[in-house]
C-alpha positions as CSV (number, residue, x, y, z in Angstrom):
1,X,8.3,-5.6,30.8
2,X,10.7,-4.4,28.8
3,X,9.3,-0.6,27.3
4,X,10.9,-1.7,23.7
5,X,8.1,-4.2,23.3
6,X,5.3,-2.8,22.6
7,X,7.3,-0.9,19.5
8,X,8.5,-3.7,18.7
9,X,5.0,-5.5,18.4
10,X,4.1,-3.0,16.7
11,X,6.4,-2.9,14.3
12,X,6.2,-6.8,13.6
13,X,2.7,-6.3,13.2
14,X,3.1,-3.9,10.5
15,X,5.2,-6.2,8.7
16,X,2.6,-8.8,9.1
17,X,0.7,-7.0,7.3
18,X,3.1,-5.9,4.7
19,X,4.5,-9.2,3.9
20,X,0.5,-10.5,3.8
21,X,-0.1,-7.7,1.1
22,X,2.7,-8.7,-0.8
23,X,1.4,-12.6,-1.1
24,X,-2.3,-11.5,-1.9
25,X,-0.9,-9.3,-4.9
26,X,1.3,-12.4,-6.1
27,X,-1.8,-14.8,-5.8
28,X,-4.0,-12.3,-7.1
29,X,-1.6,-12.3,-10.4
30,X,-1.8,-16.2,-10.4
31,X,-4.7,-17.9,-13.1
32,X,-5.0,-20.8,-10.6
33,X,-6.9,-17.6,-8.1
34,X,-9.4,-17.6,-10.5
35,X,-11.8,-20.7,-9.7
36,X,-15.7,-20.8,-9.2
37,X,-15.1,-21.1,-5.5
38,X,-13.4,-18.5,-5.0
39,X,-15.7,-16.5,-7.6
40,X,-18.6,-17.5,-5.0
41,X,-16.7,-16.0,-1.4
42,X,-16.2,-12.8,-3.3
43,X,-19.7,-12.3,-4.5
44,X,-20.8,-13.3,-0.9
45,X,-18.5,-10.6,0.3
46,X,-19.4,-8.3,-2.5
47,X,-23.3,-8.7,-0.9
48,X,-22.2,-8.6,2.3
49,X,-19.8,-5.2,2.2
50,X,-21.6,-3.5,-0.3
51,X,-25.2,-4.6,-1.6
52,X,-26.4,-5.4,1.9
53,X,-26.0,-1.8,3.0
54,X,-26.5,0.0,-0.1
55,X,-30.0,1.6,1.1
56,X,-28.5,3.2,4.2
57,X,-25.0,3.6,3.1
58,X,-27.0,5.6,-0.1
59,X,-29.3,7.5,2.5
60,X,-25.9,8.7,4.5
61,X,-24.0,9.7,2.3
62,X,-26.7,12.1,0.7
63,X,-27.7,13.3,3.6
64,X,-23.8,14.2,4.8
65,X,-22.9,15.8,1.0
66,X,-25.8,17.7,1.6
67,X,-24.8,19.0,4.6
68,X,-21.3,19.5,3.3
69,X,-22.6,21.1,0.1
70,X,-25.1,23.9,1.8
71,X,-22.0,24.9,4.8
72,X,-19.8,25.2,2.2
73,X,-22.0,27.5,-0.5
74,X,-23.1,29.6,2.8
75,X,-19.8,30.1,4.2
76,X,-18.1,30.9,0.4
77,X,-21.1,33.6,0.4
78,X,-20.1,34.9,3.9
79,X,-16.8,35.9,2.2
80,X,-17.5,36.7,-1.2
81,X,-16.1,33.8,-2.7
82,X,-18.9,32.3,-3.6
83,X,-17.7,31.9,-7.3
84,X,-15.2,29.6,-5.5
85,X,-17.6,27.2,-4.2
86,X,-18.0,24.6,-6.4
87,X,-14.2,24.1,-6.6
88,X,-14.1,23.5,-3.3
89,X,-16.8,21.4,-3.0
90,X,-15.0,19.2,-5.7
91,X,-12.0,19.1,-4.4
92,X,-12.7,19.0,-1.0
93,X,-16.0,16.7,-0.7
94,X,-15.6,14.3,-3.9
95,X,-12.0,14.1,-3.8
96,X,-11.1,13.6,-0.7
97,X,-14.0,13.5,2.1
98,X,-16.1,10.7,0.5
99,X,-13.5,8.3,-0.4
100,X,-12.0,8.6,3.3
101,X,-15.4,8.6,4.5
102,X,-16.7,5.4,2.8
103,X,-13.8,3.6,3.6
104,X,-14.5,4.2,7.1
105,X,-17.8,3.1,6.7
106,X,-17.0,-0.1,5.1
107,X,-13.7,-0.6,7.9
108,X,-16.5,-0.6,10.6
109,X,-19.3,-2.4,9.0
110,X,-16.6,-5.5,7.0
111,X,-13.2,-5.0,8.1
112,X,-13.8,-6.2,11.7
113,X,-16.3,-8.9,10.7
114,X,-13.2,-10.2,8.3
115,X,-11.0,-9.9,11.1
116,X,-13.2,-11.9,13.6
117,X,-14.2,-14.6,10.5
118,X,-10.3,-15.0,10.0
119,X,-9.5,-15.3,13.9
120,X,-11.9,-18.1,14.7
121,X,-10.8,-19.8,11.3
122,X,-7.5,-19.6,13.1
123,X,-8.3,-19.8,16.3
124,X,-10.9,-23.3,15.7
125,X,-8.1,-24.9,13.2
126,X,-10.1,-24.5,10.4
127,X,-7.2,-23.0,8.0
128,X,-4.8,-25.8,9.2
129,X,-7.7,-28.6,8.0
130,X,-7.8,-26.7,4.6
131,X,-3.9,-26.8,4.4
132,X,-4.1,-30.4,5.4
133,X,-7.0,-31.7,3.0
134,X,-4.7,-29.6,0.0
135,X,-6.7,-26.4,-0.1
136,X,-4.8,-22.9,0.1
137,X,-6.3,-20.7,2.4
138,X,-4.9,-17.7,0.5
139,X,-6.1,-18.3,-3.1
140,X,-9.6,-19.3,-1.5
141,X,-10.4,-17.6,1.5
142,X,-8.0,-14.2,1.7
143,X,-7.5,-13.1,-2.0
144,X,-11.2,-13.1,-2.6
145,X,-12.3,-11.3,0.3
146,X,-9.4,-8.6,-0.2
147,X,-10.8,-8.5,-4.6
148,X,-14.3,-8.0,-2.6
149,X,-13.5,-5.5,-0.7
150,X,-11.7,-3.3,-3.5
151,X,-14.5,-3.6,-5.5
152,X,-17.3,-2.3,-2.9
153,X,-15.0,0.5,-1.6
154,X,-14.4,1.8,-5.2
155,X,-18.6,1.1,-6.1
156,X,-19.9,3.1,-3.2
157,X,-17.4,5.9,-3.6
158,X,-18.2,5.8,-7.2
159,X,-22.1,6.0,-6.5
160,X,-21.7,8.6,-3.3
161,X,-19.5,11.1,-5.8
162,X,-22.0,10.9,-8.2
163,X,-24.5,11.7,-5.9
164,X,-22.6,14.8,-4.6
165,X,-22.0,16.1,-7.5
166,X,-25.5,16.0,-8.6
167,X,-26.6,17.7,-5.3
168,X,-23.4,20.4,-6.2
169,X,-25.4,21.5,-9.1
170,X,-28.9,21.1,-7.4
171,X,-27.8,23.3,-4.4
172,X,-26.0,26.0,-6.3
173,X,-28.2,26.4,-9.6
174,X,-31.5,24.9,-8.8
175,X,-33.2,22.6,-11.5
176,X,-32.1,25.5,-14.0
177,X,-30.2,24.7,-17.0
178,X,-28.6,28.0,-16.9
179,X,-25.8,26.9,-15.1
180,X,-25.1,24.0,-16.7
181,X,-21.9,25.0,-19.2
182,X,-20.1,26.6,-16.2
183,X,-20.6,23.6,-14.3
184,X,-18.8,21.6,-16.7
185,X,-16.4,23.9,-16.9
186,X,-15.3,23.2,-13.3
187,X,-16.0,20.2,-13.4
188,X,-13.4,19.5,-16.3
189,X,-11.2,21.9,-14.5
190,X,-11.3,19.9,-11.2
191,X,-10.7,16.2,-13.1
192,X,-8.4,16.3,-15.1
193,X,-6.4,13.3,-15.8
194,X,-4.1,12.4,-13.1
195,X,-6.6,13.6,-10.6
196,X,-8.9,11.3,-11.8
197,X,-6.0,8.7,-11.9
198,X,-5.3,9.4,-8.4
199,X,-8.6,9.2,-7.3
200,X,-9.0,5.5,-8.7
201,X,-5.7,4.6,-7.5
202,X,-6.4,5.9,-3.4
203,X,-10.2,4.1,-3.6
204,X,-8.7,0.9,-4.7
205,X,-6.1,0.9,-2.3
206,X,-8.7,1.9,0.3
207,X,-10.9,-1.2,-0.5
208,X,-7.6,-3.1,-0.4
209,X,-6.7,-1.7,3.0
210,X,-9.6,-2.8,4.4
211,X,-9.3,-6.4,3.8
212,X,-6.0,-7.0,4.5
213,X,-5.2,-5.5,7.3
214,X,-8.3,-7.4,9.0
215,X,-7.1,-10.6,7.4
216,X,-3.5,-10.1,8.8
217,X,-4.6,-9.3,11.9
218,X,-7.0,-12.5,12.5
219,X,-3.9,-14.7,10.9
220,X,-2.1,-13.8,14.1
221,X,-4.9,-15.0,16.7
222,X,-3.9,-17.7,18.6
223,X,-5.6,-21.3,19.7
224,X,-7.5,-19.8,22.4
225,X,-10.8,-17.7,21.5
226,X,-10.0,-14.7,23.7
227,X,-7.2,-14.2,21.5
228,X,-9.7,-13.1,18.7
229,X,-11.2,-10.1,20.1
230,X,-7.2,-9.1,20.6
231,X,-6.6,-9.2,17.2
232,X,-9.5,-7.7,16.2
233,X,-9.1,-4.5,18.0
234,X,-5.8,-4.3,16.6
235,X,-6.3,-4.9,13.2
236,X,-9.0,-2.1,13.5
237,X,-7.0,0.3,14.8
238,X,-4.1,-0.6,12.3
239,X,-6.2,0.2,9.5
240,X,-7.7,3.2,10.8
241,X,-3.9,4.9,11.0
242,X,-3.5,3.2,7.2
243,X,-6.5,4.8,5.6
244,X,-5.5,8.2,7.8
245,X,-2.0,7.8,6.0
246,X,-2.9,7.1,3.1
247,X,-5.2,10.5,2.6
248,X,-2.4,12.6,4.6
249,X,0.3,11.1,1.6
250,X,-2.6,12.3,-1.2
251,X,-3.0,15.2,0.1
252,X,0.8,15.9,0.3
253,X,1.1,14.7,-3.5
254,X,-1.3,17.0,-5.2
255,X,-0.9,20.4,-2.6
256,X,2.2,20.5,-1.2
């Protein structure tokens, strides 16, 4: 086997995706997306990605900002900096931890299950009958699920920052009011405007990330059902280097 191949794959299936991105974003822009079936596989998804795992997902991500909150107080203490803390446990825990982290979580519990849906849609026929009977696959199978996806990434991360930052204030004043006006002062300090900007740009291209990857992967499964597990694996492992890259280039923008 030629050694080139494998880069090459690679690189083809990063234009897969690429190209599928681009005709998701043009559907998504098109009025004739907007139809009640389509309305009805993104709330499914919606249910499925988010409201389905809402309880546990909430119980996690307490437990981990918690966790992330009390190592971080102790250890700013450790070194005198404790005045510090809370601007790290902004930037550092709402800003970029839970967004990466959530996305993860979602990638595992709805990215490969999109991925494997898509492949055996593939893999059965079942997109070729839609394209045959007049139905576009992309306006009601792919754009909803990638909408879906966006909006449960960004929801959770919403809810999980929220959560943290409440447990910021918890951990480091107690149920004290005292601390109150220099919380907000940090707070304000942390979020401005194009951070917050930023932050609502990466967690909707996270949610996006997560669909379409999945969806580009299982588009490339093939007539034969062991060809799905293929796909899925790499699909997985495609968007696991995307969200990675995606953090690395934020954190480049706002600290380098």
């Amino acid at each position: 086997m030629n050694p080139a191949n494998p880069l090459l794959e690679w690189l083809i299936g990063w234009a897969r995706a690429v190209r599928f991105a681009g005709l998701a974003i043009a559907t998504a822009m098109s009025p004739s997306a907007y139809r009640p079936e389509t309305r009805d596989v993104a709330l499914k998804q919606i249910y499925f990605t988010a409201w389905q795992i809402l309880p546990g997902f909430a119980l996690f991500s307490t437990l981990f900002s918690l966790v992330v909150i009390v190592i971080s107080l102790n250890a700013a203490r450790g070194f005198g900096l404790e005045q510090y803390a809370l601007e790290l446990i902004l930037r550092a825990l709402v800003l970029e931890l839970i967004p990466l982290v959530t996305a993860l979580f979602v990638a595992l519990r709805s990215g490969a299950a999109i991925a494997t849906e898509i492949g055996l849609m593939k893999a059965t026929g079942e997109l070729e009958r839609m394209q045959a009977a007049g139905g576009d696959p992309l306006e009601r199978e792919f754009v909803p699920r990638v909408a879906a996806a966006a909006v449960s990434v960004f929801s959770l991360t919403v809810m999980s920052c929220a959560v943290a930052v409440a447990l910021a204030y918890t951990v480091m004043y107690g149920a004290s009011p005292d601390g109150f006006d220099d919380f907000t002062r940090v707070v304000a300090l942390v979020f401005g405007p194009a951070v917050l900007g930023g932050f609502v740009l990466k967690c909707v291209v996270f949610g996006a990330l997560v669909a379409v990857i999945p969806i580009a992967a299982g588009l490339h499964a093939s007539t034969r059902l062991k060809s799905v597990p293929v796909v899925v694996l790499d699909g997985m492992v495609r968007l696991f280097f995307a969200l990675g890259a995606v953090e690395l280039f934020a954190l480049a923008v706002k600290y380098i």
